[in-house]
Structure formats: structure tokens, C-alpha cells
C-alpha positions as CSV (number, residue, x, y, z in Angstrom):
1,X,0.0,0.0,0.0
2,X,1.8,3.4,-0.9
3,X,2.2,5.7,1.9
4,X,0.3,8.8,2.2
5,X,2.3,11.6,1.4
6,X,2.5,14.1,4.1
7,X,1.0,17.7,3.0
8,X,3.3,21.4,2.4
9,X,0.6,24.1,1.4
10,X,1.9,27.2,-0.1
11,X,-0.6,30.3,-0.1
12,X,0.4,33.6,-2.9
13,X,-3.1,34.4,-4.6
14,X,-1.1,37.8,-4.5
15,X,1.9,37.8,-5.8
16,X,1.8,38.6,-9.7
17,X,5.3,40.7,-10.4
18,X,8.5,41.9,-9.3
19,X,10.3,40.5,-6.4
20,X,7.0,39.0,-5.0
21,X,6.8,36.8,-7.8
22,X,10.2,36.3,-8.2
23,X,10.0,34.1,-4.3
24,X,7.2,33.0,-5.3
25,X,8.9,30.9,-8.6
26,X,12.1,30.2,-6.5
27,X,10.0,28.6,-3.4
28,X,7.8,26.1,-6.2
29,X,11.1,25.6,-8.2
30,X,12.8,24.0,-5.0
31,X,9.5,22.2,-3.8
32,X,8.7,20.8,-7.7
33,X,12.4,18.7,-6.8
34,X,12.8,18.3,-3.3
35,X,9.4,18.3,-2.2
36,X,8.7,15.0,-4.6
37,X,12.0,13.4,-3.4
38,X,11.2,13.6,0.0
39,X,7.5,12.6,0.0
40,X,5.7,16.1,0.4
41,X,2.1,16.9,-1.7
42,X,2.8,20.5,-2.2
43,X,-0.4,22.5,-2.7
44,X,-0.1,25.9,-3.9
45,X,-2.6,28.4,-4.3
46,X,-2.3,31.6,-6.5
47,X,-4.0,33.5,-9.1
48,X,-2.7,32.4,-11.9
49,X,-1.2,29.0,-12.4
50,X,1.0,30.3,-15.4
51,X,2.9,32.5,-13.5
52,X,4.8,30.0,-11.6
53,X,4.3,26.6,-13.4
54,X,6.6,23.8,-11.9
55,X,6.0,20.1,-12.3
56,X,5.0,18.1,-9.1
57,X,3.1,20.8,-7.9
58,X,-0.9,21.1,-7.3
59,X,-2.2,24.3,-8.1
60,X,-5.7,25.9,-6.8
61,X,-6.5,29.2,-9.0
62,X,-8.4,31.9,-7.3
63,X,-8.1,34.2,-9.3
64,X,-10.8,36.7,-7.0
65,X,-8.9,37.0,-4.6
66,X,-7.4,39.7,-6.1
67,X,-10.3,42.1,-6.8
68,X,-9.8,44.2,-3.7
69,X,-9.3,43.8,0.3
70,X,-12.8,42.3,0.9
71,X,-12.3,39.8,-1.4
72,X,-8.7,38.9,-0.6
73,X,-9.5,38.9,3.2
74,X,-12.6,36.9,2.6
75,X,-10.4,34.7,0.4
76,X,-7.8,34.9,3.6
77,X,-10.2,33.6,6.2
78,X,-13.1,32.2,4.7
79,X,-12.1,30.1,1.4
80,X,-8.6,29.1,2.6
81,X,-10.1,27.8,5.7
82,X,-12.6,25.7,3.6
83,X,-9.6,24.2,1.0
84,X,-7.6,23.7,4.6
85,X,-10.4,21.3,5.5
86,X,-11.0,19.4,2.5
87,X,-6.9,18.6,1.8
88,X,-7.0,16.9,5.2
89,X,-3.7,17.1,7.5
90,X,-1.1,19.5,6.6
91,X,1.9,19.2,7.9
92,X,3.0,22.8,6.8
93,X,1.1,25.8,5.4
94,X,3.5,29.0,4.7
95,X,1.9,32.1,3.5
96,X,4.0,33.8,1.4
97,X,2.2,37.3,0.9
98,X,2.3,38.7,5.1
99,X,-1.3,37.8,6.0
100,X,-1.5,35.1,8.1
101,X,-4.7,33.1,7.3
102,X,-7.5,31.0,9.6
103,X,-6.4,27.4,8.5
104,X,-6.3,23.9,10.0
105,X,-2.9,23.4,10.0
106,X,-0.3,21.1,11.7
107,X,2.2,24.8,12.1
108,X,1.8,27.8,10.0
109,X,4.1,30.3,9.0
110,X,3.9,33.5,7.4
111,X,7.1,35.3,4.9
112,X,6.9,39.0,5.3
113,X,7.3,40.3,1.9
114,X,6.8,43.7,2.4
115,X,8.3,46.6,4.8
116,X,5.6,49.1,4.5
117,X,4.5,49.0,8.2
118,X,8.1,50.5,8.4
119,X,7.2,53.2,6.1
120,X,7.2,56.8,7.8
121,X,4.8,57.8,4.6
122,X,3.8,62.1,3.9
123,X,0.9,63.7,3.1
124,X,2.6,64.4,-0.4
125,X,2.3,60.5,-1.1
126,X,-1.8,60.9,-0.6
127,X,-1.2,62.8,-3.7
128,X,0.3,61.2,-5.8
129,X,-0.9,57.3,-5.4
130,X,-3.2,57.3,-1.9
131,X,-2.7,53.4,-2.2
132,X,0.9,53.7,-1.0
133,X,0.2,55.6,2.2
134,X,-3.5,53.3,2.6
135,X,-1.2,49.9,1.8
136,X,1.2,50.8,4.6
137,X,-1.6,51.7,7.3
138,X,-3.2,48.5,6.0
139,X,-0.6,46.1,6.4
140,X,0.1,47.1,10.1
141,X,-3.8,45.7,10.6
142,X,-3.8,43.0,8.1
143,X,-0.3,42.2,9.7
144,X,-1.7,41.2,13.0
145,X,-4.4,39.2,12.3
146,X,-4.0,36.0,13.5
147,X,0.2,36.8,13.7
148,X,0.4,34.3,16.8
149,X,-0.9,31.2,14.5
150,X,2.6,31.0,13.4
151,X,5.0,29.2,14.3
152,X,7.7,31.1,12.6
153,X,7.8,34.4,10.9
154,X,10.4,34.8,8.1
155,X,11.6,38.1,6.9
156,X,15.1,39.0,4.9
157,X,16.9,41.3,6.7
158,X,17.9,41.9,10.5
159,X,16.3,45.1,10.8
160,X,12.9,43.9,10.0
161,X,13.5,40.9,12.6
162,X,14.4,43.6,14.8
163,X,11.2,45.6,14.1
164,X,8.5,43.5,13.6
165,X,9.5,41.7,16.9
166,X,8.6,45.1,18.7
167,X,5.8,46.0,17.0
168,X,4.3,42.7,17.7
169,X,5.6,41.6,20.5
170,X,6.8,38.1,19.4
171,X,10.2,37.0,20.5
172,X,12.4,37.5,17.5
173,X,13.4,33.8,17.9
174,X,10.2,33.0,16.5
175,X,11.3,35.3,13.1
176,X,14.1,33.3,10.0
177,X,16.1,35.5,8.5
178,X,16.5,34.8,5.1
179,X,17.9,37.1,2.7
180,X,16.8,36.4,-0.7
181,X,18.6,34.6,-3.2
182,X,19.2,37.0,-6.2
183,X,20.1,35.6,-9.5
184,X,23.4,37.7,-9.6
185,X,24.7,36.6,-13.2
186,X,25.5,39.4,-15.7
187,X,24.0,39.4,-19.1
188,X,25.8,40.2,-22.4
189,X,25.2,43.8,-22.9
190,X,26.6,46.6,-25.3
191,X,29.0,49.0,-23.1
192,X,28.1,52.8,-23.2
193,X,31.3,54.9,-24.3
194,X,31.9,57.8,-21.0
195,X,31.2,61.3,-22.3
196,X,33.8,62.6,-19.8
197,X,31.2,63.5,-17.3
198,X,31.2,62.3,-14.1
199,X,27.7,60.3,-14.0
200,X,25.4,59.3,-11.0
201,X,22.6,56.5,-11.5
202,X,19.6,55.3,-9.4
203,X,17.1,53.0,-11.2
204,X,13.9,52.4,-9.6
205,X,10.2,52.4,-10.5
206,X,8.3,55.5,-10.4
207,X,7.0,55.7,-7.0
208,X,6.8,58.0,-4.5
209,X,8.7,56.3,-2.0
210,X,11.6,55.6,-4.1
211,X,12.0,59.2,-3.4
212,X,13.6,60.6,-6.7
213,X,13.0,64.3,-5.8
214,X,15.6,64.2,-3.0
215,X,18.1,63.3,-5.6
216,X,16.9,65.7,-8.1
217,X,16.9,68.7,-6.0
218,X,20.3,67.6,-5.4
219,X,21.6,67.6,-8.8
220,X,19.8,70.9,-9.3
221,X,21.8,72.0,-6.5
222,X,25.0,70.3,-7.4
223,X,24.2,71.9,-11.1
224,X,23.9,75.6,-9.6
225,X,27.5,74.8,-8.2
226,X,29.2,73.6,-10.8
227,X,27.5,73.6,-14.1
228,X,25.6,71.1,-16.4
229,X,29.0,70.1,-18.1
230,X,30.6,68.3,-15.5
231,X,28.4,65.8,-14.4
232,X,25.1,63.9,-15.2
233,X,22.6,61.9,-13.5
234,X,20.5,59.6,-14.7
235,X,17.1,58.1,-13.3
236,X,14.9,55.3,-14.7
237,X,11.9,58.0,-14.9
238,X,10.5,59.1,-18.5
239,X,8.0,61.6,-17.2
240,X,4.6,60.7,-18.1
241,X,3.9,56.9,-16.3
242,X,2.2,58.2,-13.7
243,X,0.8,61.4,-11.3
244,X,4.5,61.2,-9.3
245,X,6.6,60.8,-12.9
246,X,4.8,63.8,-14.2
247,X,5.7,66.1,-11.3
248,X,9.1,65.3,-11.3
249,X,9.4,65.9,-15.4
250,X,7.5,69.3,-14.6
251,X,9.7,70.4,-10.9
252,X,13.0,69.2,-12.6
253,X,12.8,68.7,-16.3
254,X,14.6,71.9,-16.7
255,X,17.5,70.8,-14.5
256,X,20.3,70.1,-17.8
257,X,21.9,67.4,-16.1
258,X,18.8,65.1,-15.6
259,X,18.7,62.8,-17.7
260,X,15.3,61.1,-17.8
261,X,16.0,58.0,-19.3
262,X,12.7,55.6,-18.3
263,X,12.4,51.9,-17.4
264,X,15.1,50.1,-18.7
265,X,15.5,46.4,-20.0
266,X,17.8,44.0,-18.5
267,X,20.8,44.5,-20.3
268,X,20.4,48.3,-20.4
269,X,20.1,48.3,-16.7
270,X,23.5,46.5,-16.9
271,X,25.3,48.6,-19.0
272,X,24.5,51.6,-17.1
273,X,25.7,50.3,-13.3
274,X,29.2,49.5,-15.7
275,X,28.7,53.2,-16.8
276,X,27.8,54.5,-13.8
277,X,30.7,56.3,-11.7
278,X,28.2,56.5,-8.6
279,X,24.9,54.6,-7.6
280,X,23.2,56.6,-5.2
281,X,19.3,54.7,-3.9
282,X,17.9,58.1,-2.0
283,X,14.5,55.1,-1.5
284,X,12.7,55.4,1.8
285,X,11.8,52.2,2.5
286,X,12.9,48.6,1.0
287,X,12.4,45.4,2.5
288,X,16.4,44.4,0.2
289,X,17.0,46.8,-2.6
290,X,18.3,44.7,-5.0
291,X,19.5,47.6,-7.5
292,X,22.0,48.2,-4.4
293,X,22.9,44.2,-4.8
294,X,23.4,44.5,-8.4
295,X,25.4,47.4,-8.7
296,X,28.0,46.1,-6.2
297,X,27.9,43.1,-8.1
298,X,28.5,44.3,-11.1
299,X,31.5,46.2,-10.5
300,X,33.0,43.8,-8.6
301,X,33.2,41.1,-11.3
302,X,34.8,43.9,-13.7
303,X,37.1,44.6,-11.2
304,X,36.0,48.1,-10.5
305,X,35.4,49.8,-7.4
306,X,33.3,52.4,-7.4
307,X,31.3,54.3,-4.9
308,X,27.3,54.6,-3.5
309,X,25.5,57.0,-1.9
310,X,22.8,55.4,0.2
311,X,20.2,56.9,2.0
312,X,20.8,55.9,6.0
313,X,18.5,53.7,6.6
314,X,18.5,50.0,8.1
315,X,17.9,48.4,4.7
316,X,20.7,49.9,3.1
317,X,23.1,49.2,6.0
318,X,22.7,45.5,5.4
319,X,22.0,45.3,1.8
320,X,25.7,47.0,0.9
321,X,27.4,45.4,3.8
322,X,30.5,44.1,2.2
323,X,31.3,46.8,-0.5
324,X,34.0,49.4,0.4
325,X,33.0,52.7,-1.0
326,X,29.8,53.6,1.0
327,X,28.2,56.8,2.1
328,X,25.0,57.3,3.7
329,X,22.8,60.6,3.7
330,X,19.4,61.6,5.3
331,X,16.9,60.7,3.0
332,X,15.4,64.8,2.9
333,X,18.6,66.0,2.9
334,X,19.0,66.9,-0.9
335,X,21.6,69.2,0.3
336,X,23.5,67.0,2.6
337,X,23.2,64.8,-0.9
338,X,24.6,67.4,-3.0
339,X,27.9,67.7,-0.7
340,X,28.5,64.6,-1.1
341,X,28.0,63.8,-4.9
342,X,30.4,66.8,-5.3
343,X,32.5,64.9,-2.8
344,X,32.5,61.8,-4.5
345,X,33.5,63.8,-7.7
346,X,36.6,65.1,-6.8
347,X,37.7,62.7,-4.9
348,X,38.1,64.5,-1.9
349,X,36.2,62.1,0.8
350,X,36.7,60.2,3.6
351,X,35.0,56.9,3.9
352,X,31.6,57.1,6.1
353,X,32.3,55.5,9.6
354,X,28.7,55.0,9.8
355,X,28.0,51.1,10.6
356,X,25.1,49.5,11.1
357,X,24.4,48.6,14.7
358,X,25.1,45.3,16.0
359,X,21.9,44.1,17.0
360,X,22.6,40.8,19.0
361,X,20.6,38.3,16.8
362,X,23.5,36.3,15.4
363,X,22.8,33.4,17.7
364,X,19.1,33.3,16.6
365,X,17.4,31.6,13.6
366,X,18.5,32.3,9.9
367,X,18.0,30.4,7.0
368,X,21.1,30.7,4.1
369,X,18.8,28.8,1.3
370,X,15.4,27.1,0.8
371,X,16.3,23.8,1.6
372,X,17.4,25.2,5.2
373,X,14.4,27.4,5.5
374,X,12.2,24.2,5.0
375,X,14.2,21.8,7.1
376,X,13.6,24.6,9.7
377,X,9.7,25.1,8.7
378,X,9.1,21.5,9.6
379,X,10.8,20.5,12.3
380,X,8.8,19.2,15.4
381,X,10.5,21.2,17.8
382,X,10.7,24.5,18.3
């Protein structure tokens, strides 16, 4: 008689781009292999199937779930309840999108995907995409519900173990860290020839809290000071995707050595952090930052060493740990941000002695890869 095989359910009727999705395919790409070699069903269920398609994987579609909050919290504590009652025992059920749903599981846990309960949002931000601010007052509520269901919370950087053990009073060794496993190989891409100016680059989407206007008031600044001829900076921002786009086209489109360049593809992106003298990543909140990953990567497999200007946070602090050329400014502090681009110019700069703080959790849990965090998931004790 062939055993029954013990059940892994894996809830993301979320997660549908960017680095959300991108967990999403690595968690079903390890489960599709290891969860069939070690006798797991792995149950997943999403919004689309075709977005993460792995063999040896059961997929439930609710597609729904998406069409706003009351649908996706009745979906949280309503349907998944009902689906966790019909696929019998479950020896694991890991929500990957923060909410923590009412299941019948043997132990839950929850990946906290996003950092927005961290984010210190402005009135500005109501206007120019409410959802931001509205998501980040959100997730603090939708956070909490049922939090204590879980067994273990994982989360992908120190600060956020840090934080969210405060803010819900769980012991942070309840929280994995588990810093995300970027795919970190180049691609082939065209080099751009230097025009002789010294040139600063931060790519990012176009949303507020990215917070390009820092850095543009700082090149304007930095432009007053020394002219349009001697530097350049260049932001992934054309000017007309959205309400926040369009206001920095209109506030600093004058500005001659902005260069709105828009979204870039892969190997454009590439060629510019090998162009790039300077990143600087002004964001306000992150839960990684992997531009700041890919830069440092970059350069350091041409053998260059080149400098960032990061905005001194807790994100950044751990994401550039390890690279050699780091300085760290107040994220409103376009003119703080300004002295030091014109620093980093000339050359004349000392090193930023700013660390991150220790913050004593190197004895407690920490996962290094998936097969670790799911050895740790599952086992029975605590």
C-alpha cells in the first residue's frame, strides 16, 4: 500500500510581479524537486497557475482574490479555511504574501514580503498614489491578524526581525532570516562609451517612496554649483507613467543634467551600473534593494570599485554590507546629498564610519537557502 504523502501548502493568490513573484517561482522551483524526493504533496494556491508553473506541484487558482481587500481577506479567512479542511492534514502551510490566514494546519508560518509597516509615509504620497500611504496603514492591521498562529515568521533582513519583533511583541526567535537569493549573473550587454562626465545613477520604479526628488533637488543644486557640463545623473523615470513621474518631469525637467532615461531592460540596466561612476538609492523604504545588490555586483566582477551614496536607513546598512565605498545621507537631505556627490567627484572624501548597529541576533534563527528554511519550517520542535 503506498504511503500517504504528508502535506506542504503554499498560499500567494497575491503575488503577480517583481520581487514578490520572483519568491514565489524560487519557493515552487525547489518544492517541484525536493518536495517529490522527500514525500511532500505541495499544494499551492495563486492567481494564476501560469505564472509559476513547476511540475509536481498542485495548483488551486483563485483568481478573485485579487479584486480588492474584501475579497482577498474573505479569500484569507473564509475560502482558505474551507480548502484547509478538504486537503485533510497539513503538515506545513507557509503564506507567502504577510497575511497570516484561519487554516487547520499542523504549524503555519507567514514570509513578510513587504516593509511598508516600516514606512514613515507624507501627506505628499496621498497625492500622488493614496494606495501607497493606505497599503502601509493597511498592512500594520492586516499584519496582525492572527500573527500568533505562526509558528515562525520569516523576513530577509535583521532590521525587519528587529522591528517587527517590537511591534508585535513576538520573540524574535520566532522570526528566519532569510535574505533572498538574487540571480546575480550578468547578461551580455553593449557597453556605453563615457562622455567625460562624471555620471550618477539610481534605477527604480516611479513611485513616491523611491524618493527621486531628493536626488533631483540635489543635482539641481550640485548643477547651480558647478554647471551642467561636468556631471550627469541619470534616473529610470521618463516623465509621463504616472501622477509622481509627471511632477518630477515638470519640478526638474529643466534641471540640464537630468537625464530622464525611463524603465530600462535587462541589459540596459546593466550597462549603465558599468557606466555609472556612482549609484546613489535616495529610496525610503525597502524590505532588500536589490539595485544596491546589483550594482555592487557588477563592479565587482569587472574589477571596479566604485562608490554609492545610500540613504541611512536600516535596509541599506545590510543590503551594501560588504562593499567598500559607502556613504550614507538623510533621506530629505537633498543638500547633505549634494555635498556629497560633489565629494565623490573630486575625490576629496573620507569613507563614512557609519555602521550599522550590531543588534545581538547572530545566535538566533537564519536560513542561508530554501532547503534550510524548509528543514527549519518543519521540524517538530521549536
Amino acid at each position: 500500500m503506498m504511503e500517504k504523502r504528508r502535506v506542504i501548502v503554499i498560499s500567494a493568490v497575491n503575488l503577480r510581479k517583481g520581487g514578490t513573484l520572483t519568491i514565489l517561482r524560487q519557493c515552487l522551483e525547489f518544492l517541484s524537486s525536493w518536495g517529490n524526493v522527500n514525500g511532500y504533496r505541495v499544494v499551492v494556491l495563486v492567481h494564476q497557475r501560469s505564472l509559476a508553473d513547476f511540475p509536481n506541484i498542485e495548483y488551486i487558482e483563485i483568481p478573485w482574490a485579487i479584486e480588492g481587500w474584501g475579497k482577498r481577506l474573505w479569500c484569507e479567512y473564509v475560502t482558505m479555511h474551507k480548502i484547509s479542511k478538504q486537503l485533510g492534514e497539513i503538515e506545513l502551510w507557509l503564506s507567502l504574501h504577510d497575511t497570516t490566514p484561519r487554516v487547520i494546519a499542523k504549524r503555519q508560518a507567514v514570509y513578510c514580503q513587504t516593509s511598508f509597516p516600516f514606512l514613515k509615509w507624507k501627506w505628499r504620497d496621498f497625492q500622488f498614489d493614496p494606495k501607497i500611504p493606505l497599503f502601509a496603514m493597511f498592512t500594520c492591521f492586516a499584519y496582525r491578524i492572527n500573527i500568533h498562529r505562526n509558528r515562525y515568521l520569516v523576513v530577509q533582513q535583521e532590521w525587519l526581525r528587529a522591528g517587527f519583533s517590537k511591534m508585535f511583541g513576538i520573540t524574535p526567535e520566532r522570526f528566519i532570516v532569510a535574505p533572498p537569493s538574487a540571480d546575480l549573473s550578468i547578461p551580455t550587454f553593449s557597453p556605453i562609451e563615457p562622455d567625460g562626465r562624471f555620471t550618477f545613477f539610481f534605477a527604480s520604479t516611479p513611485d513616491s517612496h523611491k524618493n527621486f526628488e531628493t536626488l533631483c533637488e540635489a543635482s539641481r543644486l550640485l548643477e547651480r554649483e558647478l554647471g551642467p557640463d561636468r556631471f550627469r545623473t541619470i534616473i529610470t523615470v521618463k516623465g509621463d507613467e504616472n501622477k509622481y513621474a509627471r511632477y518630477l518631469r515638470e519640478k526638474w525637467g529643466y534641471v540640464q543634467s537630468i537625464e530622464f532615461s525611463g524603465l530600462m531592460d535587462k541589459p540596459t540596466l546593466y550597462a549603465h551600473y558599468a557606466l555609472a561612476d556612482c549609484f546613489v538609492f535616495p529610496s525610503r523604504i525597502e524590505t532588500w534593494g536589490l539595485p544596491i545588490t546589483e550594482f555592487i555586483h557588477t563592479n565587482r566582477i569587472l574589477g571596479l570599485e566604485k562608490s554609492l551614496l545610500l540613504a541611512d536607513l536600516p535596509y541599506a546598512h545590510e543590503t551594501s554590507q560588504g562593499a567598500s565605498s559607502i556613504f550614507y545621507f538623510n533621506p530629505n537631505g537633498s543638500l547633505q546629498l549634494s555635498r556629497l556627490m560633489r565629494e565623490v567627484m573630486i575625490g576629496n572624501h573620507k569613507k563614512d564610519s557609519s555602521l550599522r548597529p550590531e543588534m545581538g541576533f547572530d545566535h538566533l534563527p537564519y536560513s542561508r537557502n530554501w532547503k534550510c528554511l524548509f528543514e527549519m519550517l518543519l521540524r517538530e520542535n521549536l
